[in-house]
N, C-alpha and C positions, 0 to 999 in steps of 0.2 A: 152527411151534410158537407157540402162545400165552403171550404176554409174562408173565410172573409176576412180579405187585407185591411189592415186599421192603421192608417199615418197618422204621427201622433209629435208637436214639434218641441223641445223644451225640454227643460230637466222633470215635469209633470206627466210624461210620458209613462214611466213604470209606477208612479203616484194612482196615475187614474186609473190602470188595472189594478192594483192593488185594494182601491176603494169600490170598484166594481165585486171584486173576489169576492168579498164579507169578508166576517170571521171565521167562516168556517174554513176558509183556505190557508189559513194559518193553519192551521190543527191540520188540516189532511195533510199540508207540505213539513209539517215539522218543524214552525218556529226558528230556530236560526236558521236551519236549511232552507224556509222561505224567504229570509229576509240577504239570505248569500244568491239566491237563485237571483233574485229582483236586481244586486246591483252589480250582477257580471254581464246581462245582457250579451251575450256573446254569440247568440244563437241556440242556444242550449235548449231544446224543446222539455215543459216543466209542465206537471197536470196539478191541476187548481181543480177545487170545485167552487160553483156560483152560485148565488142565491136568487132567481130571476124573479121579477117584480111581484109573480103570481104564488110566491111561497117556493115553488118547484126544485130543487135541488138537477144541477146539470154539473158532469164534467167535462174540461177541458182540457186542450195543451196550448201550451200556449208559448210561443216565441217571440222573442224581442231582437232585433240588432240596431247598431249603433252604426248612424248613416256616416257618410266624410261629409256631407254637404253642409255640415251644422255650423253656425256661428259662432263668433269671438265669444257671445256670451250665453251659449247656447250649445246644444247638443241635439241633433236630431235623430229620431228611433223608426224603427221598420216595425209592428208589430201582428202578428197572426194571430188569432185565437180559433180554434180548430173546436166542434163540440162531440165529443167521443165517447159520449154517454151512453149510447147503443153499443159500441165497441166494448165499453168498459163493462156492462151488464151481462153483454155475451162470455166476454172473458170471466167473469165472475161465476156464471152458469158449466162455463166449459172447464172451471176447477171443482164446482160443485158436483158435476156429471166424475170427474177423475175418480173423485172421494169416494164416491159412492161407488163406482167399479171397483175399486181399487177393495172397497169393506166387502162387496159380494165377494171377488175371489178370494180374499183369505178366507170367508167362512167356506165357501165353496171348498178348498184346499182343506182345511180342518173337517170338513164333512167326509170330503174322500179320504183323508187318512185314517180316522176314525172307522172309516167302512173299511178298506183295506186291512186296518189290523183286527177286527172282526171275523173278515174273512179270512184271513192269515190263521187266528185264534180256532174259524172253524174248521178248516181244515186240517188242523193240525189235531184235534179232537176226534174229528170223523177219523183220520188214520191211523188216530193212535187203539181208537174204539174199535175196528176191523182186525186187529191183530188178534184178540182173543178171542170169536167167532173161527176166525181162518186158524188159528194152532187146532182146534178143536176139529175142523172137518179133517186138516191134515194128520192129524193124531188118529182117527178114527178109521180114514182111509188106509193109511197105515197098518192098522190094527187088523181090517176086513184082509188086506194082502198079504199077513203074516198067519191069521189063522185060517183065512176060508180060500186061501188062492187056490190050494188042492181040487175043491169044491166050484172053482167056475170053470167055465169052457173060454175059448179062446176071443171067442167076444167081451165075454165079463171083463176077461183082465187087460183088456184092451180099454172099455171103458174105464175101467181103475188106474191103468198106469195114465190115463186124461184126466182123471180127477187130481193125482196127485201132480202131475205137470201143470194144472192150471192152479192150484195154492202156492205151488212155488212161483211162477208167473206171478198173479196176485200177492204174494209177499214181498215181491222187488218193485211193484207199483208203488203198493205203500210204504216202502223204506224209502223209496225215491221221493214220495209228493209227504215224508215227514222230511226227508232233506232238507225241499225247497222251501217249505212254511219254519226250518229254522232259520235260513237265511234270513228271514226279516226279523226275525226275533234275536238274534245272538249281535252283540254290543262289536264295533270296528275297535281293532286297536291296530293303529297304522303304526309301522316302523317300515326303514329303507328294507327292502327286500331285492336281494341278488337273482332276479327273473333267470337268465342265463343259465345258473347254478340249480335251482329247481327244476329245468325244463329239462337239463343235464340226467338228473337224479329222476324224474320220470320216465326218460327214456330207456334210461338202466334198467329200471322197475319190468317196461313194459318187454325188452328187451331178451328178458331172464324170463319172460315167459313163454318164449318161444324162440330158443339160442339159435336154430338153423335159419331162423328168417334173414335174410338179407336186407335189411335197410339202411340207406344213407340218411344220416341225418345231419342235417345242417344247422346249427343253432348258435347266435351268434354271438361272439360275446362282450360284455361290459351291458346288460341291459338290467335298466334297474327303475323300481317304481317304491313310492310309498305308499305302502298299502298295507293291509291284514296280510300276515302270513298263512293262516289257515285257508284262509279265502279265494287268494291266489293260487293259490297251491293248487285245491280245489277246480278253480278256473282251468289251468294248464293243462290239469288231468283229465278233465273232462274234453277240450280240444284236440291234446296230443291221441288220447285214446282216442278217437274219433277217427284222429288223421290217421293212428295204426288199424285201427278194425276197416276202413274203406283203401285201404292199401294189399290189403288180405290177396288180391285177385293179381296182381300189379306183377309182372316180373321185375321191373326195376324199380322199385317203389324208395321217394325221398317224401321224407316229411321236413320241414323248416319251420326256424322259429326265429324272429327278425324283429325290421322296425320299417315300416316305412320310408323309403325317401321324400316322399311330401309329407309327412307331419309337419304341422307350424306350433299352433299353440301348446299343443301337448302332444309327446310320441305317440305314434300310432302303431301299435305292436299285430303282428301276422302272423298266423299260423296258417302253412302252406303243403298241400299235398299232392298226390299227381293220381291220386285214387278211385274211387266210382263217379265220383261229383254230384252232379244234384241240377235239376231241372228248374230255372229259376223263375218258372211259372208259381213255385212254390214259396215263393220268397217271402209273400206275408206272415204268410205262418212257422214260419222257420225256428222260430222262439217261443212257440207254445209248447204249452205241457203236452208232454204224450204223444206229440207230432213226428212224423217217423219220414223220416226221407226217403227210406226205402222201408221194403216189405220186411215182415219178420222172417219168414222165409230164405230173403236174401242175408239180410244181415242183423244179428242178435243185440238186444237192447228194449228200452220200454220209453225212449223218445222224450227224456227229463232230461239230457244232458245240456240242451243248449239252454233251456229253460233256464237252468242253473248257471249255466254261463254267462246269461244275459242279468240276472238276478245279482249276482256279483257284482258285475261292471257298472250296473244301475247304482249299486249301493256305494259305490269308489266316484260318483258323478261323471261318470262316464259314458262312453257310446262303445256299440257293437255292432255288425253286422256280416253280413256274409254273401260271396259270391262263388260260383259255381256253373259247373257245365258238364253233363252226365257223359261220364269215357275220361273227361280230361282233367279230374280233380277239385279240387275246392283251396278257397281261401276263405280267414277270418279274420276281420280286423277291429281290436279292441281299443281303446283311453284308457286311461287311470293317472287322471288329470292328476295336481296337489290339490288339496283340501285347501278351501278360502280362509283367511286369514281371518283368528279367532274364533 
């Protein structure tokens, strides 16, 4: 509705909006704060509601100013009264419309967590239920190549040393996907943790497992996050190993462990290699379980690591991801924000 100007001359000016209002305009403005609204007149637009002749409840805003043009004994007022009742109704629907979003997604949220630790709880089930089936084949298989291997020809024991490579296969599946199903189940306990130092102490690790290899590593130092120490750990091991197994090929092969120059709100930590890399057609799937960047053929593993890696970083409120280019190496870049206060 179009605001309609009302001249009004005299000290009865904010009187006869006042007696227009009703009673009920009291009560919606709050009693002194309606009776301080009415005589500052200052321009201060003020919502009243009206009682209009037909019962109808309407609201308003309504503004008043104090003219110069007024008299020795007199005062003259400017007043607008604006009807915003449609305004006011939508606005009241579009907090209603919030609420109710706002109750779906928390149940939505409580739904999906619910499901998630479900699935978490089954899978941890399922893998844990697979281990005594698979000792059993392995045991068995075992047993046929200790007594009867004399007794097959060279195809028998051909399929036999494939039975027993594929239980040992299948037991590093499941020790892996019982891994990832502890990650959501084992409790954070954050303390400042010396990243630098850790990534130090892995390298050393991976280092000693192959003293002739040549690798530079670069890792930098003073980097430090608060976080799970087992957790991180975890995370590192699973990146640095990475960056050493796809360095395997490399004659000058450097692996790095850094920070970002454009981090802002929280360091952005990188793990950097110059090793097979990775075709970034595949990029979606980069952090699913059992996803293998390369073939098992080229390079050994059951494709849980990054899984795991991503599974960490999620659980510290953070982000991951990863870039790549097959010949020229890979990069990884993680958060581990602080935890919000309280």
């Amino acid at each position: 509705m179009v605001p309609r100007p009302l001249r009004h001359r005299g000290r009865g000016a904010a009187r006869r909006h006042d007696d227009r209002a009703g009673p009920r305009a009291r009560d919606s403005a709050g009693g002194a704060e309606y009776e301080a609204a009415r005589d500052r007149l200052d321009g201060t637009a003020h919502v009243f509601t009206i009682r209009r002749p037909d019962g109808e409840i309407r609201w308003t805003r309504t503004s008043v100013l104090r003219s110069p043009d007024g008299t020795a004994t007199g005062a003259a007022y400017f007043g607008v009264v604006q009807d915003i009742t449609e305004e006011h109704q939508a606005k009241l629907a579009l907090e209603r419309l919030n609420a109710e979003l706002e109750r779906r997604i928390a149940e939505r949220t409580a739904e999906l967590r619910v499901a998630n630790d479900e699935l978490d709880s089954f899978s941890y089930s399922v893998a844990h239920d697979l281990n005594a089936p698979l000792r059993s084949i392995n045991g068995f298989a075992a047993l046929l190549e200790q007594e009867f291997a004399g007794r097959l020809d060279d195809e028998g024991r051909d399929f036999l040393a494939r039975i027993r490579s594929a239980t040992v296969r299948m037991a590093a599946l499941i020790e892996d996907l019982l891994r990832l199903a502890r990650l959501s189940r084992v409790s954070l306990a954050r303390e400042r943790v010396d990243l630098s130092q850790v990534a130090r102490e892995i390298a050393v690790e991976l280092q000693a497992t192959q003293p002739d290899r040549a690798v530079e590593w670069r890792i930098e130092e003073g980097l430090a996050a608060n976080a799970d120490p087992g957790l991180v750990r975890s995370l590192l091991q699973n990146l640095l190993t990475n960056a050493w197994k796809y360095t395997r090929d490399q004659p000058r092969p450097v692996i790095s462990f850094g920070v970002s120059t454009l981090a802002r709100s929280a360091p952005e930590f990188t793990v950097r290699d110059n090793g097979a890399g990775f075709d970034m057609a595949g990029a979606p799937r980069l952090f699913s379980p059992f996803h293998r960047l390369h073939s098992e053929r080229e390079f050994e593993g059951t494709g849980i690591g990054l899984a795991i890696v991503q599974r960490i970083v999620f659980r510290h409120g953070g982000q991951v991801r990863g870039e790549g280019s097959p010949g020229a190496g890979a990069t990884f870049h993680f958060t581990l924000p602080e935890p919000a206060p309280g």
